[in-house]
C-alpha positions in Angstrom: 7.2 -36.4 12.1 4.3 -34.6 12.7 2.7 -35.0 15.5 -1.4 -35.2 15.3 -4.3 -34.1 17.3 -7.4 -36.2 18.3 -10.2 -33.6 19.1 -14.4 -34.1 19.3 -17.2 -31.8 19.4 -18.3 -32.0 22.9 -14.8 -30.3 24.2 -14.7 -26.7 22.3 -12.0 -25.1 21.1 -10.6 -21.8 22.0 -10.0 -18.7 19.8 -6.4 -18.7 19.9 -6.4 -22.7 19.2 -4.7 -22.6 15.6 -2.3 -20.0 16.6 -1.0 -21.8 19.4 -0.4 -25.1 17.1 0.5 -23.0 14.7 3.6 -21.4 17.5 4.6 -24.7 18.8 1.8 -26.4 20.9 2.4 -29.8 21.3 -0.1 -31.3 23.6 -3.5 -30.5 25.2 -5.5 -31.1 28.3 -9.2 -30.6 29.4 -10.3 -27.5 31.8 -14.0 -26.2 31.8 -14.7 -28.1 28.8 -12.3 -26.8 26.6 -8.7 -27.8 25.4 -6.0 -25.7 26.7 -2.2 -26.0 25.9 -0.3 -27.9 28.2 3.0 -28.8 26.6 5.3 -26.0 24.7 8.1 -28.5 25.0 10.4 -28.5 28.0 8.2 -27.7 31.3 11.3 -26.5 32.7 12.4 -24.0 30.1 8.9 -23.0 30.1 9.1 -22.3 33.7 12.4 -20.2 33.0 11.3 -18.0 30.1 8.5 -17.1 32.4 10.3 -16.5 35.2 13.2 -14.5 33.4 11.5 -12.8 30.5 8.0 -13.3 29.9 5.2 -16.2 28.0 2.2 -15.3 26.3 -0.5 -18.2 27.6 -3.8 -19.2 25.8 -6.2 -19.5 29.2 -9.4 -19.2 27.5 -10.5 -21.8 29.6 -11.2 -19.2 32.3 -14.7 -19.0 31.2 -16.6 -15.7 32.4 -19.9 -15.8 34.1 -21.9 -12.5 33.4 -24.0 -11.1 35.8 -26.2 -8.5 34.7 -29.7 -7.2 36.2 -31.4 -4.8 38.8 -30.2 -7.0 41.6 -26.8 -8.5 40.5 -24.4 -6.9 43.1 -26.8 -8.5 45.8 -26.8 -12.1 43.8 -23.1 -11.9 43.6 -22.7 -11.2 47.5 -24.9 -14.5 47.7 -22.5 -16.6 46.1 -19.5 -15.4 48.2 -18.5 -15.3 51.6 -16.5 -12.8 50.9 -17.7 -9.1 51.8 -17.4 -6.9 48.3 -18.9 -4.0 49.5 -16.0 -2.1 48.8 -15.1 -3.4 45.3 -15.0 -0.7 42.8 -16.0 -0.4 39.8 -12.5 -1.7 37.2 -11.7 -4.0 40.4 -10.9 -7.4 40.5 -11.1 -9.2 43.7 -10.1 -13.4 44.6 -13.0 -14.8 45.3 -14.4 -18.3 46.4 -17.6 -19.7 46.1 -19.2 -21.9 48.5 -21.9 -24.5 49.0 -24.3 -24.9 51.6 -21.6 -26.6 53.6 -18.6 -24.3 53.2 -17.1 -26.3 50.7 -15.3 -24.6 47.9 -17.1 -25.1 44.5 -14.7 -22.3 42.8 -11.8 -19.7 43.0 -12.5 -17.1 40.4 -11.5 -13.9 40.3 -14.3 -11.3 39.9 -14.2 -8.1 37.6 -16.9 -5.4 38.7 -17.5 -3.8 34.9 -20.5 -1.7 35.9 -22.6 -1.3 39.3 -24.5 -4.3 38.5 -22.6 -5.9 35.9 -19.8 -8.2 37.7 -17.9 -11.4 35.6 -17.0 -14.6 37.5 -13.6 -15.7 36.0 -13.9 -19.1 36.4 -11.5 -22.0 38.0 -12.1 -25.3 36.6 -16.2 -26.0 38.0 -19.4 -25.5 36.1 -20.4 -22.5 38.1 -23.2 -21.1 35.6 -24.7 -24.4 36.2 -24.5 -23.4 40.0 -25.5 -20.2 39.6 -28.0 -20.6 37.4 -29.8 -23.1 39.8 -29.1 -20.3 42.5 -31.0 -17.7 40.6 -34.1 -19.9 39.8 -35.1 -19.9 43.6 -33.6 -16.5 44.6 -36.0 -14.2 43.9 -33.4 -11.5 42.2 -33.7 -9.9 38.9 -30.5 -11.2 37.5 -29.2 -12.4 34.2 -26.7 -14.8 33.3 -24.7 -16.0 31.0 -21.3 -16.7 29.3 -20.4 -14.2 27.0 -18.3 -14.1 24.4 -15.1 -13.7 26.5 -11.6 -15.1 26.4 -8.1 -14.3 28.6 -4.4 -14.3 27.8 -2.1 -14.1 30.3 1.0 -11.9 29.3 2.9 -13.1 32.7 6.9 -12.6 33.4 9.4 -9.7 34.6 9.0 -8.1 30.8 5.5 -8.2 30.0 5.5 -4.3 31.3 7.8 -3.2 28.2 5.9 -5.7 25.9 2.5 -3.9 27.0 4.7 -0.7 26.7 6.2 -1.6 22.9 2.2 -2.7 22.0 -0.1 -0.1 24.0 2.5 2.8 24.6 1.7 4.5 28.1 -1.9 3.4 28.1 -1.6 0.7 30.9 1.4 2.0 32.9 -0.5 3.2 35.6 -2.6 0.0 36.3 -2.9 -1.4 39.8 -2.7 -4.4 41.1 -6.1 -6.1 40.8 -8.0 -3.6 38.7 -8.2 -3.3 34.9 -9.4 -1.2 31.6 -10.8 -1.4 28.9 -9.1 -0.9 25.6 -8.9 -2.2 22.0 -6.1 -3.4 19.9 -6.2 -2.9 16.1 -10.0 -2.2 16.3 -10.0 -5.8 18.7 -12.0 -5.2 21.9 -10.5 -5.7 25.1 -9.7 -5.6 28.9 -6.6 -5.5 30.3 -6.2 -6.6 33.9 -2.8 -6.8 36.5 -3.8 -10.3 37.2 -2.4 -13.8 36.3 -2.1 -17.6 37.7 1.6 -17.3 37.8 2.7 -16.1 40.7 5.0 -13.1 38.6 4.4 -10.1 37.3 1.9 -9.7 34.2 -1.4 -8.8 33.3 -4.6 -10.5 31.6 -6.0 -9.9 28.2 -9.8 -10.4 27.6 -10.9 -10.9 24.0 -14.3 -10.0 23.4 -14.5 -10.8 20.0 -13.7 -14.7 19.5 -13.6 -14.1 16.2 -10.2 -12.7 16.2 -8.4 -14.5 18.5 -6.2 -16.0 16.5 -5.2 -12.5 15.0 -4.7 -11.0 18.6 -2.3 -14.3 19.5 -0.1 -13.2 16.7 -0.2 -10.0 16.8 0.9 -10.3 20.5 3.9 -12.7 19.6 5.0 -10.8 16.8 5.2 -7.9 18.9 6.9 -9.3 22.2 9.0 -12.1 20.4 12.3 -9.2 20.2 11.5 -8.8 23.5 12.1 -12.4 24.7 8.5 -13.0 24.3 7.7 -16.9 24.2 4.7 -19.0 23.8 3.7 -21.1 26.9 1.6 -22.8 29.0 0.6 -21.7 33.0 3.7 -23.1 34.7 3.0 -25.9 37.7 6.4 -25.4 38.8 6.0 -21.6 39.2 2.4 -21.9 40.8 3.4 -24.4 43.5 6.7 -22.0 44.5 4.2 -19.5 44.8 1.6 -21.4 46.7 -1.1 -20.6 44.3 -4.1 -23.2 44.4 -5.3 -25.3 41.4 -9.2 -26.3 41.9 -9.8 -29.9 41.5 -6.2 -30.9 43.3 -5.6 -28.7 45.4 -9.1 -28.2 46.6 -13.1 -29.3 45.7 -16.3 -28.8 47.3 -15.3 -31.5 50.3 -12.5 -28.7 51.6 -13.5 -25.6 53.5 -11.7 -22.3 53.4 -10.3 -22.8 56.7 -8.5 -25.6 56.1 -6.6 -23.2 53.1 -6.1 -21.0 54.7 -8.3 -18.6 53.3 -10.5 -17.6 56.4 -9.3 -13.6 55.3 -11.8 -14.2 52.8 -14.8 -15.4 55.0 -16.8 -12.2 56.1 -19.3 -14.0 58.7 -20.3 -10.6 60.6 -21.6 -8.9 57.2 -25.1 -8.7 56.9 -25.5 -10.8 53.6 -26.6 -14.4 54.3 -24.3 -15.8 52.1 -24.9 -19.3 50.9 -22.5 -21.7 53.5 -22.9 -19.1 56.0 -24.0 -20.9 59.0 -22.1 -24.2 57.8 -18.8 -21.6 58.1 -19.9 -20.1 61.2 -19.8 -23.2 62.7 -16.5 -24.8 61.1 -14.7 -21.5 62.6 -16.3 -22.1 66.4 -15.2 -25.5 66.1 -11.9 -25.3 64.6 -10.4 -27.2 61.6 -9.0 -30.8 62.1 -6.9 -30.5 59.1 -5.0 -27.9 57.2 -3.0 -27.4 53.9 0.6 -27.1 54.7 3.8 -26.9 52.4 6.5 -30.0 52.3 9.7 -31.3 50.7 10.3 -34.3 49.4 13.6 -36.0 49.9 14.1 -37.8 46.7 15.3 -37.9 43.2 14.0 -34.7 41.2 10.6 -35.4 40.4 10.2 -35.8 36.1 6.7 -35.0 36.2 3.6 -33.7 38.5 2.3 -36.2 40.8 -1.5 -37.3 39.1 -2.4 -39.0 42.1 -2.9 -38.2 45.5 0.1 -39.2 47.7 -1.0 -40.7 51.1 1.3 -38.8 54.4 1.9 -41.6 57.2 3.8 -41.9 60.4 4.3 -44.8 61.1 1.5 -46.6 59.9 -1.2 -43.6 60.5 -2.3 -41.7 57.4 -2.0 -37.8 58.7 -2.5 -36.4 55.2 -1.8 -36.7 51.6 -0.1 -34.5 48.9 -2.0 -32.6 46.5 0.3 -31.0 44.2 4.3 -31.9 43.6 6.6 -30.8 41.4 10.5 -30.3 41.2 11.8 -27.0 41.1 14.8 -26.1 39.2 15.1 -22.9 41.0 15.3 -24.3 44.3 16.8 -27.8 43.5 13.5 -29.3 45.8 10.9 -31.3 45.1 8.0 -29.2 46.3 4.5 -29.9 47.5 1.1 -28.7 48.8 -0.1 -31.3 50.6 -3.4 -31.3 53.1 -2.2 -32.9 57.0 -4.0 -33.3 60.0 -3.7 -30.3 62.2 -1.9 -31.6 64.6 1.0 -32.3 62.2 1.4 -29.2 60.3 4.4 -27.7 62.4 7.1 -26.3 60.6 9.8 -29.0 60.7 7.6 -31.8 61.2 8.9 -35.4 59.5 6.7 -37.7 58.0 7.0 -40.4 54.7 5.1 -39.7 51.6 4.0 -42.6 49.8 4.8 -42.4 46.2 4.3 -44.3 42.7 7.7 -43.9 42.8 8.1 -45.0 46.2 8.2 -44.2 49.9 10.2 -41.0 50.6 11.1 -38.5 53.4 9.2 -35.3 53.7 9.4 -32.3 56.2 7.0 -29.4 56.7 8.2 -26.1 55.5 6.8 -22.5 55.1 4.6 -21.4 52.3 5.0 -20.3 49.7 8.4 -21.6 48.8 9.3 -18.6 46.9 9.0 -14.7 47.5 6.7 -15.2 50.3 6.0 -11.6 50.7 4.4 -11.6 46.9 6.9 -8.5 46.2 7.1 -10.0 42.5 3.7 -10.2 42.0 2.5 -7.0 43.5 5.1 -4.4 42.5 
């Protein structure tokens, strides 16, 4: 029987929504405001046709930010504390935006198009709103707004000889965290080595919502010899790679210290970025808590956890677990989990308290899988 869709207004639509339905779509969730596939059937065969051949995901839910204006490379180095004075133009750089506490209000990933022409490739936060309120009281000349903008991800070891078999040699030679622009059939587009899948792939940018639907199929059509199929980001894949999800794995009440992402915290640079002094201070002081890696000892997990787990010893709460998920790969159940400092030792043994009930856990190295990133960054 068919199975039907309940939609309103207030939640858009992307551009690729009736192809996706149209290829097998069978449930939805909410990110940025918009619906975005979630369920292709089996999660884990999802998982293993991206990590042995490749899926074509609709992410149009990565809403861009445009920056335009006179002043927009020094408004951008405002929002960040991380230093992009080297970032090229056709680069891409992981970035986080802070508060005025150091908290984490979004992990985008940036695109410099032009010397003062940068889009924010947004994690799921309402960072026009931010910036937007930002600009009023800066005093830059800077524009913004959300264009008409929306990714693919083309992720998995053959998405190279699917680009190859679509583009020809036009994208061989692009690096790691840069991108082109291109067009497809007269569709206009940028083509970035990025993805939220810890394997190898690339990003498509539609700029013409119009024809999303015929740049989904035309993508399919083209890959599906290739062992193409449709899918959805994959949580199991994201967690082996220690990839961060905003809104579980992180919000504006977490620093980048307690990430782990200090790497991208410039505090000597001359740009008073906003959080500055509130970061300065976190890293004199030291963190009290950190995001660690775990497994839990129990019956393969049938689902990601969609609460947060409470960590105890004894009867002390040391932490709680962010993201889990069983891995089929490495027959674990896998977590991120955030623990008091003073716990996150490699080997460490603590009890996760679960809907399911209370379980063994022990702290192990992240990520879980290809630690060096070889797959990712080849």
């Amino acid at each position: 029987m068919k199975k039907e869709f309940s939609f309103g207004t207030q939640v858009r639509k992307s551009p690729y929504f009736d192809a996706t339905v149209r290829w097998g779509a069978q449930g939805f969730s909410v990110y940025n405001h918009m619906y975005i596939p979630r369920d292709f059937g089996d999660p884990a065969q999802n998982f293993w046709n991206l990590v042995n051949n490749a899926i074509l995901c609709d992410v149009a839910v990565e809403r861009q930010v445009e920056i335009t204006g006179p002043d927009a490379s020094e408004f951008v180095q405002l929002l960040t504390p991380r230093n992009l004075s080297d970032c090229s133009i056709g680069q891409c750089k992981y970035v986080l935006i802070t508060d005025a506490n150091g908290g984490v209000l979004n992990d985008p990933v940036l695109l410099k198009l032009a010397e003062n022409h940068f889009w924010l490739s947004l994690a799921d936060s309402d960072v026009l709103f931010w910036a937007k309120g930002v600009a009023v009281n800066s005093g830059l000349d800077v524009e913004l707004s959300e264009p008409d903008v929306s990714p693919l991800q083309l992720q998995g070891p053959k998405s190279a000889e699917i680009m190859q078999a679509i583009f020809g040699d036009e994208f061989n030679d692009l690096k790691y965290y840069w991108f082109k622009e291109s067009e497809l059939n007269g569709i206009p587009i940028i083509v970035s080595r990025t993805g939220w899948s810890s394997e190898f792939g690339y990003e498509i940018f539609l700029r013409d919502g119009s024809r999303g639907n015929e740049l989904w199929d035309y993508i399919m059509k083209a890959g599906k010899p290739l062992g193409l199929e449709p899918g959805h980001t994959s949580t199991i894949r994201r967690i082996e790679g220690g990839m961060l999800s905003y809104q579980a794995d992180m919000d504006c009440e977490v620093n980048p210290y307690e990430l782990g992402l200090g790497r991208l915290v410039d505090l000597e640079m001359d740009s008073n970025f906003i959080g500055k002094d509130a970061l300065k201070k976190i890293n004199a002081d030291g963190i009290t808590r950190k995001q660690a890696g775990i497994v839990i000892d129990c019956p393969p997990l049938d689902a990601p956890n969609t609460t947060y787990w409470p960590i105890m010893i004894d009867s002390n709460k040391i932490g709680y677990v962010t993201s889990a998920v069983y891995s089929p790969r490495l027959k674990k159940n896998i977590a991120l989990a955030m623990l008091n400092i003073d716990y996150t030792k490699i080997n460490t043994n603590a009890e996760v308290h679960t809907t399911l009930g209370i379980f063994p856990i022990k702290v192990v190295p992240k990520p879980f899988f290809d630690p060096n990133k070889k797959i990712v960054a080849k």
